[in-house]
Each structure stands twice: as C-alpha cells, then as structure tokens.
Backbone as a chain_set.jsonl record, in Angstrom:
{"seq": "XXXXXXXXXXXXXXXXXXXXXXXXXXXXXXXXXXXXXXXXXXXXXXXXXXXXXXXXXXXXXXXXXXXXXXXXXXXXXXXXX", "coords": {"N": [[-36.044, 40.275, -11.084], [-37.51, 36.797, -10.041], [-37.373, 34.19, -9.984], [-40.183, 32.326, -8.456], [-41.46, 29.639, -8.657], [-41.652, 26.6, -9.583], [-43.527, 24.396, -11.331], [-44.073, 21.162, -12.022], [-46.239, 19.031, -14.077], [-46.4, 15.985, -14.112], [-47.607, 13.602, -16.606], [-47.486, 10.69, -16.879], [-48.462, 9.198, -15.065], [-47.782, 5.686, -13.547], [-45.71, 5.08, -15.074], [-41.939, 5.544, -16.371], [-40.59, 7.846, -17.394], [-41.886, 9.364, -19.318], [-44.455, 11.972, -20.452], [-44.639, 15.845, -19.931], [-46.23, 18.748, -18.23], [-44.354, 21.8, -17.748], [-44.631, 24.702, -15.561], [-43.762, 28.172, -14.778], [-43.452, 30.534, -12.046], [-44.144, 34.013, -11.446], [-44.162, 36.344, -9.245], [-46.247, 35.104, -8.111], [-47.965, 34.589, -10.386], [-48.375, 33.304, -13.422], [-46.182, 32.892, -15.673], [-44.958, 31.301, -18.012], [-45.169, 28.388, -19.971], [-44.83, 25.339, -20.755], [-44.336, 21.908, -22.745], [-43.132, 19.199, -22.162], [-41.31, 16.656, -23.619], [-40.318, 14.426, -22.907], [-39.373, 12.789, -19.679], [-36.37, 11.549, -17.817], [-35.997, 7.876, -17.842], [-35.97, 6.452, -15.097], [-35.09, 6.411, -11.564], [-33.516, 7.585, -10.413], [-31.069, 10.085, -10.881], [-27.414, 10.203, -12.668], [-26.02, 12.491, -12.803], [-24.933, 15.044, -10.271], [-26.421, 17.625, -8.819], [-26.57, 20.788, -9.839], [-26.776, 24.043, -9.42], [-26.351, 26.902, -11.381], [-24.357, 25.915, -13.105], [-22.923, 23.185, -15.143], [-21.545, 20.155, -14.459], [-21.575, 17.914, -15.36], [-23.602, 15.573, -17.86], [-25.279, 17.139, -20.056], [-28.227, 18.888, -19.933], [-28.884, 19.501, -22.31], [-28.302, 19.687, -25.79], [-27.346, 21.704, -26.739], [-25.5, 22.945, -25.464], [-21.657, 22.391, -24.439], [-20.957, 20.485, -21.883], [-18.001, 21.673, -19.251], [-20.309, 24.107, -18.148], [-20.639, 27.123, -17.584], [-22.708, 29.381, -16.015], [-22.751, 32.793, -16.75], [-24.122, 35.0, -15.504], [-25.684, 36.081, -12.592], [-26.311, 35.006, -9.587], [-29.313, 35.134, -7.492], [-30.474, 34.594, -5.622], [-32.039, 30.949, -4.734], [-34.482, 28.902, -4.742], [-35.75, 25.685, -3.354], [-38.703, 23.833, -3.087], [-40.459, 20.659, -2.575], [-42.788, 18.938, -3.19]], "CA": [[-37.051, 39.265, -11.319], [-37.245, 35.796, -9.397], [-38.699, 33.292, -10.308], [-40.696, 31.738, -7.29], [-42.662, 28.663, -8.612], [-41.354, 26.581, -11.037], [-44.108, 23.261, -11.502], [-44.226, 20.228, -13.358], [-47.494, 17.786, -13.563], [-46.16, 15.089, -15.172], [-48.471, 12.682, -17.053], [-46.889, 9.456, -17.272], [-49.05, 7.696, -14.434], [-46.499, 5.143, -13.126], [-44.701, 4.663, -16.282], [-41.107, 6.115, -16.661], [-40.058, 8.504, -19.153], [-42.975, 10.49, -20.013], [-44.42, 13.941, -20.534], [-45.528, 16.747, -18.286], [-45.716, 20.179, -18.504], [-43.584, 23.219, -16.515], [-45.113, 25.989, -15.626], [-42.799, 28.888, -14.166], [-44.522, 31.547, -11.687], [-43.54, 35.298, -10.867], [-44.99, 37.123, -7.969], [-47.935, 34.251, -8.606], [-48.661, 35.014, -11.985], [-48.042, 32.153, -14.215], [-45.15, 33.585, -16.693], [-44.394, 30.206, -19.163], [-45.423, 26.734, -19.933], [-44.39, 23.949, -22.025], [-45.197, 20.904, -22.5], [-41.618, 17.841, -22.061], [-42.395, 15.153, -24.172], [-40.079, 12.94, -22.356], [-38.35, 12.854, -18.972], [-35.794, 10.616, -17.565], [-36.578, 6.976, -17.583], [-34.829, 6.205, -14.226], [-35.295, 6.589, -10.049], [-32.213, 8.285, -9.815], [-29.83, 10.561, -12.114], [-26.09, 10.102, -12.542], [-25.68, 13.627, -12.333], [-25.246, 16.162, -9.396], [-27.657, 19.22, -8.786], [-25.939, 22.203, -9.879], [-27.228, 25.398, -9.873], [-25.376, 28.003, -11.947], [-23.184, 24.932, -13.787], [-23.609, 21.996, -15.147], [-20.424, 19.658, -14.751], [-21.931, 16.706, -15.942], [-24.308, 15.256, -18.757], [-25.949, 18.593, -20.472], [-29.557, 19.295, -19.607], [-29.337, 20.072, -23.949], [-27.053, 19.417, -26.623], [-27.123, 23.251, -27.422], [-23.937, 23.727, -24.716], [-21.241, 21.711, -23.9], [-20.43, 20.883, -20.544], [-18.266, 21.826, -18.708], [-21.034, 25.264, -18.38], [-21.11, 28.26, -16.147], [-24.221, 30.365, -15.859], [-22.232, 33.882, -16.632], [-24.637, 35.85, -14.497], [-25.895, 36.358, -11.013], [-27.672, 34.084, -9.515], [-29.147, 36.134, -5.973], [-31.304, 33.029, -5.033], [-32.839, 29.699, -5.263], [-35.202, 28.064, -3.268], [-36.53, 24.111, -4.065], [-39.878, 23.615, -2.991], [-40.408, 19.625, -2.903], [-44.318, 18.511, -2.727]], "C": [[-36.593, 37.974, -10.648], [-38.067, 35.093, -9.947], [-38.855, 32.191, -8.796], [-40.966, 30.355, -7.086], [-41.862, 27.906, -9.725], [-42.364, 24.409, -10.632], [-44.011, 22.111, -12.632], [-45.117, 18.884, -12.85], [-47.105, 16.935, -14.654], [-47.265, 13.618, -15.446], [-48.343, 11.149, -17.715], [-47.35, 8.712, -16.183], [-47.721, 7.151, -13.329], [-45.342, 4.912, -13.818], [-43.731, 5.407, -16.081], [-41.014, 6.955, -17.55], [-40.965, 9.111, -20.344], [-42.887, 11.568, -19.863], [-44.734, 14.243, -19.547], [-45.516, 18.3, -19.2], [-45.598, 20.682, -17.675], [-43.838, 24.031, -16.757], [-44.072, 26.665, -14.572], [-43.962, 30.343, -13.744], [-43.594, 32.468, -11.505], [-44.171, 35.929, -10.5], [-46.506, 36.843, -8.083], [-48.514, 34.382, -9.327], [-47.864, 34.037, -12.916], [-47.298, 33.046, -15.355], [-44.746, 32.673, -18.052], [-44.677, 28.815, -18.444], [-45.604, 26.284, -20.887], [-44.308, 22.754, -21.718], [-43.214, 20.048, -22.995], [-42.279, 16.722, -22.455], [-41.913, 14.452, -23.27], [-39.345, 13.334, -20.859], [-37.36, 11.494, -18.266], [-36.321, 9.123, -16.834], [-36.149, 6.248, -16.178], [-35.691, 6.646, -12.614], [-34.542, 7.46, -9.86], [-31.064, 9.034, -11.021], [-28.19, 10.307, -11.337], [-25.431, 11.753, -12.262], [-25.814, 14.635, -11.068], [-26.099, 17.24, -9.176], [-27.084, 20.079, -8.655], [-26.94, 23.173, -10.242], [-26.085, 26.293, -10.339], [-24.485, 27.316, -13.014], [-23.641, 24.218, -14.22], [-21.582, 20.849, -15.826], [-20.082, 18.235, -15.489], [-22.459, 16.034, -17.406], [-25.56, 16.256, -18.642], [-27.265, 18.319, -20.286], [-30.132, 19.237, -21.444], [-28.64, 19.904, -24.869], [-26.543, 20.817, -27.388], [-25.994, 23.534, -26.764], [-23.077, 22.066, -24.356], [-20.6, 21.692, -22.572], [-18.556, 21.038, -20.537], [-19.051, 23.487, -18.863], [-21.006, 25.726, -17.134], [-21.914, 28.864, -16.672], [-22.705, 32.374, -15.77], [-22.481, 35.185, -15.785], [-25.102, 36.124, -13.29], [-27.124, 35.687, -10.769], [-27.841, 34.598, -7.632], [-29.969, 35.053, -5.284], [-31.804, 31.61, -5.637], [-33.354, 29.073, -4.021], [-36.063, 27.026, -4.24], [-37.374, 24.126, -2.772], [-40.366, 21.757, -3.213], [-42.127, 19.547, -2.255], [-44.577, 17.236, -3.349]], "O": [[-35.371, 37.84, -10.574], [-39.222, 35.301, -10.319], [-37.973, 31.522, -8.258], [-40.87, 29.772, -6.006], [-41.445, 28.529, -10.702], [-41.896, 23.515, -9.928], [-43.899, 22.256, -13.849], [-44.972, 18.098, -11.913], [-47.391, 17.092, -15.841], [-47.582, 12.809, -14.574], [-48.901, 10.647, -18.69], [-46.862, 7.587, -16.068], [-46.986, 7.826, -12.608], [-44.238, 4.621, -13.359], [-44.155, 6.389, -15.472], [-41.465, 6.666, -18.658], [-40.872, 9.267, -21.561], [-41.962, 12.249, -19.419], [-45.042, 13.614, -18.535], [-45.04, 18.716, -20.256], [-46.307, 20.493, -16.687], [-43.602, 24.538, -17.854], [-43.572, 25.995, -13.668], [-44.788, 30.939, -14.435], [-42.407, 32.165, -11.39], [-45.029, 36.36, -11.27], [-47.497, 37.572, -8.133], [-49.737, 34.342, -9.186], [-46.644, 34.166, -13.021], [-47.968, 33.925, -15.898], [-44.275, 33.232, -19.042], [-44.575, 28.323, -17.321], [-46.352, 26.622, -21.805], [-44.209, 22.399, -20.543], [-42.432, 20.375, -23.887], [-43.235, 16.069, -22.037], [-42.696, 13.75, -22.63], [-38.653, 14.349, -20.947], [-37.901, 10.39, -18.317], [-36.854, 9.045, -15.727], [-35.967, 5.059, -16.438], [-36.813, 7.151, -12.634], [-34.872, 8.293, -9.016], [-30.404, 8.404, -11.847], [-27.847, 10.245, -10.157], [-24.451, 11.989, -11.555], [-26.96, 15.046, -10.884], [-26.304, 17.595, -10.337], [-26.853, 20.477, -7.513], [-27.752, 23.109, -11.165], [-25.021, 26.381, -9.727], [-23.877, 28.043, -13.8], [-24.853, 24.127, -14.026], [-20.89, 20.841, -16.844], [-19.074, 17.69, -15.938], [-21.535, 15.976, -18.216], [-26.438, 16.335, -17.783], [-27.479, 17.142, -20.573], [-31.282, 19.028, -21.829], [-27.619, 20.217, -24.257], [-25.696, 20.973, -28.268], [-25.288, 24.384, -27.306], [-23.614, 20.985, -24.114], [-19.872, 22.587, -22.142], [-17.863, 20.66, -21.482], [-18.474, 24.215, -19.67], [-21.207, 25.199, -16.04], [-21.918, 28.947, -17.9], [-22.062, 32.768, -14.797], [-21.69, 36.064, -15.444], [-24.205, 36.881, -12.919], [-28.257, 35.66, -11.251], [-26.971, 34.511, -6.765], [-29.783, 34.931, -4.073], [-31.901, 31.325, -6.83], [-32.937, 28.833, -2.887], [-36.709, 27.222, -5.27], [-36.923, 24.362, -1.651], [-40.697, 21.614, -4.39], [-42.534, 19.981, -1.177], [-45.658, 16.672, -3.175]]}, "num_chains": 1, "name": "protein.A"}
C-alpha cells in the first residue's frame, strides 16, 4: 500500500494557527480525513523534515523523541501546489 495523495485545505484565511482538514488518497480513492483544529502559528518550523524519524520537537506527545519509524519505508514523494 502507498499512499499517493496526502491533502490539507486549511481554513484559516490569512490568519495563523488554524484548522484544515487532511485527506489521505490510495490509488485515487480517498482512504481518511480529519479535521486539525490547529496548525502551527509561524512561517517557518524549528524543526527538520524527517521522514522515518523525528529528531526534534514530536509531531504528538504520545512518543518521545528521539523516534524511529521501525518499518519500511519503500517511498515518498512531496507534491507542493
């Protein structure tokens, strides 16, 4: 399984630090979507863009960093629009 698509229409206008919701596609079939009350109030994060890790400030307070992804990761492709 891959996931292909992963969207987010966020509804905060110009304002900072609002909602949206992410929808995640697979072989163009909409698979999950939820609604982010808030996202970062900011231009720019302090953190790096890891895929598979996260060496920085947690995405969640459910793990602590530092985190590895234990399983196989066979791609990723970012899509910027």
């Amino acid at each position: 399984m891959t996931i292909q698509q992963f969207d987010f229409d966020y509804e905060g206008g110009k304002e900072l630090g609002k909602s949206g919701t992410a929808s995640i596609f697979i072989d163009d079939k909409k698979v999950a979507e939820g609604k982010i009350e808030k996202t970062v109030a900011g231009r720019f994060g302090i953190d790096t863009f890891g895929v598979g890790g996260d060496s920085g400030q947690p995405v969640t307070f459910d793990y602590t960093p530092p985190f590895a992804f234990k399983g196989d990761l066979k791609e990723v492709q970012i899509k910027l629009k």
